[in-house]
C-alpha positions as MATLAB code, in Angstrom:
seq = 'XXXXXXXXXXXXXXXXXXXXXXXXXXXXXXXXXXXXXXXXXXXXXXXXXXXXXXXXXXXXXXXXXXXXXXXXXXXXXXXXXXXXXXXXXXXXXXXXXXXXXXXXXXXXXXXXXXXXXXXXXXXXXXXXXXXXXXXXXXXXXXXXXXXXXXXXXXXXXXXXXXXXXXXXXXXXXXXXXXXXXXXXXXXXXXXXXXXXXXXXXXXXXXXXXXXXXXXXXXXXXXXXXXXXXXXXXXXXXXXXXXXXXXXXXXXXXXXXXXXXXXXXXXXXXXXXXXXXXXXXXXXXXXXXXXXXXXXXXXXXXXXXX';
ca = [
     -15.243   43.418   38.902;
     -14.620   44.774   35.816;
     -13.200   48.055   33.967;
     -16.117   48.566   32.110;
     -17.720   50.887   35.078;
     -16.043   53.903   36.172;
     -17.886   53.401   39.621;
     -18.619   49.488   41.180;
     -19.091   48.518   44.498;
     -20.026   44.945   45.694;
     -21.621   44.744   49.480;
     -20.246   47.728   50.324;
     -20.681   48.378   54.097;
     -20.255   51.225   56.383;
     -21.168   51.437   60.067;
     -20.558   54.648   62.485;
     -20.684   53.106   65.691;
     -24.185   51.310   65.437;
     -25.402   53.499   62.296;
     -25.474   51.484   59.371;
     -24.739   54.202   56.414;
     -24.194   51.669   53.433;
     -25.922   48.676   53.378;
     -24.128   45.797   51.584;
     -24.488   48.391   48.049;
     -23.802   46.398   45.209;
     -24.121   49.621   42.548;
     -22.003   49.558   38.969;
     -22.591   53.152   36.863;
     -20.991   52.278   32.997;
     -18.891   54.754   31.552;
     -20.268   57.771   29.600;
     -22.745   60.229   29.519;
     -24.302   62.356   33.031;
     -25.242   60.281   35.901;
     -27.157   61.378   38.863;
     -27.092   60.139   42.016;
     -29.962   61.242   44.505;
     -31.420   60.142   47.728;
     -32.587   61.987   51.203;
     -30.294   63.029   53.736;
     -28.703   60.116   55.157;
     -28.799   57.548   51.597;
     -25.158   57.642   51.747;
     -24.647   59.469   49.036;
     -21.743   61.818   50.574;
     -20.065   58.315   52.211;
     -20.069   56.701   49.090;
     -18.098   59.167   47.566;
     -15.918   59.829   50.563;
     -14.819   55.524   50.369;
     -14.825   55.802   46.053;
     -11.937   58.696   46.692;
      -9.980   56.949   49.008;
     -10.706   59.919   51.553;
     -12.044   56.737   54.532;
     -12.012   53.153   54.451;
     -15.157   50.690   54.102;
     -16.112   48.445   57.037;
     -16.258   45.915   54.330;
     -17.055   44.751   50.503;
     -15.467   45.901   47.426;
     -15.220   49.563   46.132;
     -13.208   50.235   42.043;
     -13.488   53.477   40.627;
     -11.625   53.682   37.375;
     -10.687   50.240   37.324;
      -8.676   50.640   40.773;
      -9.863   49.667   44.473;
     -10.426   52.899   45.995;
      -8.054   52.299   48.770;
      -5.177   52.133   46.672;
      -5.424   54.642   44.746;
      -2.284   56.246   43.557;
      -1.596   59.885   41.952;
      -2.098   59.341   38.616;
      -4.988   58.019   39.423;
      -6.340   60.528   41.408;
      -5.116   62.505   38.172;
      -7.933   61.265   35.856;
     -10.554   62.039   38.636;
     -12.110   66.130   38.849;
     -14.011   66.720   42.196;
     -16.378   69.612   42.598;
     -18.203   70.354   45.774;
     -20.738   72.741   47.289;
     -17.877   74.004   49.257;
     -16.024   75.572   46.807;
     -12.947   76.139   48.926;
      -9.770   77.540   47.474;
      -6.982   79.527   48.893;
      -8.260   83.004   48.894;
      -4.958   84.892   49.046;
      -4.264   83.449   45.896;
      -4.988   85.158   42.523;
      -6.906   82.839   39.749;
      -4.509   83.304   37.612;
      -1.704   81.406   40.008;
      -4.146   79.372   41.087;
      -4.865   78.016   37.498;
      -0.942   77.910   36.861;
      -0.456   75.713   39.961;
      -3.035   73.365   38.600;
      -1.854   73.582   34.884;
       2.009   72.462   36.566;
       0.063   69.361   38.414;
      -1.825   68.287   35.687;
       0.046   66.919   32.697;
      -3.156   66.563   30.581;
      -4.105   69.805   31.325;
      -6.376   71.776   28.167;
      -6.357   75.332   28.611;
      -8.898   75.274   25.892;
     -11.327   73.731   27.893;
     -10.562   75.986   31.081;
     -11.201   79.098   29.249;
     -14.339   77.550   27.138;
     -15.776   77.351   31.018;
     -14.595   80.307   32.295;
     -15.387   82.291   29.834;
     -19.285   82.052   31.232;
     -18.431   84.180   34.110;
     -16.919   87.583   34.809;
     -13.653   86.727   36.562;
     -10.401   88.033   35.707;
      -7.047   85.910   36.253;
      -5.472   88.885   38.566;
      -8.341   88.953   40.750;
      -8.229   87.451   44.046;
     -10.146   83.580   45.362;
     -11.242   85.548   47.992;
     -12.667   88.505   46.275;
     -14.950   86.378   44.004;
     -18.546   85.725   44.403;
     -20.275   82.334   45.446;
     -21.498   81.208   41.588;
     -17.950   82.630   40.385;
     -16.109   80.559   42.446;
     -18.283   77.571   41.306;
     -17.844   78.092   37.808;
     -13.855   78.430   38.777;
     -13.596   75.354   40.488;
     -15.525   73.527   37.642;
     -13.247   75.258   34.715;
     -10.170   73.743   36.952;
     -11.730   69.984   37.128;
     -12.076   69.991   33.498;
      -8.965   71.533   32.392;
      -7.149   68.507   33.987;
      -9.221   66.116   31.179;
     -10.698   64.067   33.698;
     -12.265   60.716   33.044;
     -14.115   60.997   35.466;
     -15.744   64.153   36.963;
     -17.571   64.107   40.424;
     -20.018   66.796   41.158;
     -21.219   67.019   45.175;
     -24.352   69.155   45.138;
     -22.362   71.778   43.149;
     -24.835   74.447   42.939;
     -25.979   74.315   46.430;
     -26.129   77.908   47.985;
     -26.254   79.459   44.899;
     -28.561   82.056   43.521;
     -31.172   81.142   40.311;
     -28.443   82.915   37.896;
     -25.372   81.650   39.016;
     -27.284   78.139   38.485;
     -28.232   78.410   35.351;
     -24.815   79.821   34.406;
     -22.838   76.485   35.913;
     -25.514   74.201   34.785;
     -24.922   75.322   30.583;
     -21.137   75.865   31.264;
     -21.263   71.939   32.361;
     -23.886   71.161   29.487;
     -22.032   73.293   26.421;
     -18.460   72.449   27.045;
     -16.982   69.859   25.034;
     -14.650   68.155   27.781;
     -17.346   67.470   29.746;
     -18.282   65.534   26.530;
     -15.263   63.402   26.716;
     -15.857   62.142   30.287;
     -18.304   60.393   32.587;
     -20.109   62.855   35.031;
     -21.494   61.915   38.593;
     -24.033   64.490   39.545;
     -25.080   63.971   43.010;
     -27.593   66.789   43.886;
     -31.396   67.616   45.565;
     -32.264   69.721   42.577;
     -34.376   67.638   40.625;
     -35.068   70.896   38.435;
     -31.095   70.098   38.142;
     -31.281   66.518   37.474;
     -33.876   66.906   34.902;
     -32.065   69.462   32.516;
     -28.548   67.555   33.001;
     -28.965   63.906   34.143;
     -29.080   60.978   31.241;
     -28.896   58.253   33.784;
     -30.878   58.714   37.500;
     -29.105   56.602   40.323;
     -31.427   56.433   43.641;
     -29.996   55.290   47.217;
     -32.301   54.969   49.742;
     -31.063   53.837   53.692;
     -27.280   52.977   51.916;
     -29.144   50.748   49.565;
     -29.769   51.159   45.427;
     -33.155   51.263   44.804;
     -33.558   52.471   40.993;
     -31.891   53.132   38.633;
     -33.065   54.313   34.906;
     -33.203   56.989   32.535;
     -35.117   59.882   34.366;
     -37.990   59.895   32.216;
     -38.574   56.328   32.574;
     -38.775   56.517   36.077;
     -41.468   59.508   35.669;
     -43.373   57.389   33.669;
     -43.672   54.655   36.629;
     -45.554   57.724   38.714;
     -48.879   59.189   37.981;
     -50.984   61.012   40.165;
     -54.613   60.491   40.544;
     -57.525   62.443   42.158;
     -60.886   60.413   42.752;
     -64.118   61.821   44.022;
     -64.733   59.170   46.438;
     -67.348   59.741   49.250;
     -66.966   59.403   52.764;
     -63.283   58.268   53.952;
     -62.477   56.338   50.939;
     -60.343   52.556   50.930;
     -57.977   52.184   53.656;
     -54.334   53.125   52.581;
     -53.111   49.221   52.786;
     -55.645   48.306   50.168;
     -53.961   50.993   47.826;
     -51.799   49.360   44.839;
     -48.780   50.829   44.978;
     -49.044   53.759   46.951;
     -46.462   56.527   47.276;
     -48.526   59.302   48.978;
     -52.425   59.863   50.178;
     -54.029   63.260   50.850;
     -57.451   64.788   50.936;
     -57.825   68.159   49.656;
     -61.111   70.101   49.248;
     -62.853   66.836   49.696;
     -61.215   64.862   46.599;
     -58.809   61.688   47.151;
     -55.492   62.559   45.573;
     -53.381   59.342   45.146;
     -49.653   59.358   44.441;
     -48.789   55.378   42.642;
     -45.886   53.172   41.649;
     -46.200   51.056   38.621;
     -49.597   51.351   38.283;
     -51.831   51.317   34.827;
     -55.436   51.923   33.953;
     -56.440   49.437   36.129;
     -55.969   51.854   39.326;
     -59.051   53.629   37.763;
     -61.045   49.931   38.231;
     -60.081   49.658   41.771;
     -61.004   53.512   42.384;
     -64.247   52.822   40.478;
     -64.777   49.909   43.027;
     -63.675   51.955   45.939;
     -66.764   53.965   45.063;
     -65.531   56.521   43.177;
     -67.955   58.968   41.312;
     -65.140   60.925   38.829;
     -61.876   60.627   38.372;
     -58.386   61.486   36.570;
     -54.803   60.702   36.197;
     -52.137   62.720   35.343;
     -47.903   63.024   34.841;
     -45.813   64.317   37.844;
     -42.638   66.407   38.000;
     -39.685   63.793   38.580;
     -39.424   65.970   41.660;
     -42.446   64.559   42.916;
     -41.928   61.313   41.494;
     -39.029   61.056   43.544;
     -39.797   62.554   46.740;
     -42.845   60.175   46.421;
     -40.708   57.177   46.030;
     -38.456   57.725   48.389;
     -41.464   58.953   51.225;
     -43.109   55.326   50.267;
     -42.460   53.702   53.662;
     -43.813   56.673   55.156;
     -47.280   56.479   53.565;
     -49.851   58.258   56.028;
     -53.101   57.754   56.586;
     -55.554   60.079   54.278;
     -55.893   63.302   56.247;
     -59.554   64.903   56.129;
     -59.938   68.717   55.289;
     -59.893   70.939   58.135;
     -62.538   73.537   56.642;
];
């Protein structure tokens, strides 16, 4: 293991009783730019992060972040590291002003610069109390705090989870316009491929405790295209299908969801009997959720009309 990732694990293992949550991940994310890690409930995306931090131990393998195994991580180590959840949880008998103090006392690279370049996205005033501030504020609070300590390394847990389309937007261009996020590496773990898409440079996906891509989002869009075939009768059976994500009938066309798949899925289609058809892009929403549903591939379903 190096010190060229801020992030490497080598056969990382966790088991819950007989629950296998990471599976033997081997997963190294370089320094630099936004990373985003995403994978249905249960990847082991939040136990990943919980072993990386030092908050539980690993059943077995290796876990570094920063160059340090994450069980022996020490306070000025912890020091470089910001960590922003969806819970958002601060003492709310506290004023944001204190709490900010507090922080800038704990912090000895702290950049008050950077704390009010955030901050100053949102309507909160330092004698105003935790408690009294809204959902989205206290987000963009809690993210003006991690990068006023000049992390190299900031961890973002499904930040914007819970909140409304406007406090989104405003924490998503506070991350994106403010120049310490520039100077560090960003984990983005989140569902919100809307999210991922605007922010994400690098796209991390953990599937069953296992990595299973990773790429630059747009390349891993282009591996998905969508196609819709007039085929008559029931069309090929589903195990014939060259990389199949996802089959459905709908209003008696064949729409196929494929991995890795050129213009030669038209031939097969053609041979399949297929009168008409046509490809086209697909959100990286749906290229994901098709990827990660591939094991799942059902049988086509007929129209109910």
């Amino acid at each position: 293991m190096t010190d060229d990732y801020v992030i490497e694990t080598r056969m990382l293992t966790k088991r819950y009783g007989r629950k296998l949550a990471l599976d033997a991940l081997d997963l190294r994310i370089p320094r630099g730019r936004i990373h985003a890690v995403v994978g249905a409930n249960g990847a082991g995306k939040s136990t990943l992060f919980r072993i990386l931090l030092g908050f539980m131990p690993q059943t077995s393998g290796a876990a570094r972040i920063l160059g340090r195994d994450s069980d022996a991580l020490r306070p000025q180590d912890r020091a470089r590291i910001g960590f922003v959840n969806e819970e958002h949880t601060l003492p709310g008998w506290m004023t944001t002003g204190a709490v900010a103090a507090m922080q800038r006392q704990q912090y000895p690279r702290w950049r008050q610069d950077a704390f009010d370049e955030v901050i100053g996205h949102y309507h909160v005033l330092l004698d105003q109390k935790v408690g009294q501030l809204s959902r989205g504020e206290r987000a963009g609070f809690n993210l003006a705090l991690a990068l006023a300590q000049s992390p190299e390394l900031l961890v973002l847990d499904e930040p914007t989870l819970g909140l409304d389309v406007v406090a989104k937007r405003a924490f998503l261009e506070s991350l994106l316009y403010s120049n310490a996020a520039e100077d560090c590496t960003v984990i983005y773990c989140s569902h919100q491929m809307e999210e991922v898409e605007r922010v994400a440079d690098n796209l991390v996906i953990l599937e069953h405790g296992r990595l299973v891509s990773m790429s630059a989002p747009d390349d891993f869009r282009a591996r998905v295209s969508h196609w819709v075939a007039d085929i008559p009768f029931k069309g090929p059976d589903p195990s014939s299908v060259p990389g199949l994500l996802e089959q459905q009938r709908l209003d008696g066309l064949q729409h196929y969801i494929v991995l890795d798949q050129d213009e030669s899925f038209g031939e097969f289609l053609r041979a399949a009997g297929a009168r008409s058809m046509q490809s086209m892009p697909v959100s990286l929403d749906r290229a994901v959720n098709g990827f990660l549903a591939k094991n799942h591939a059902a049988p086509a379903r007929e129209d109910l009309r």
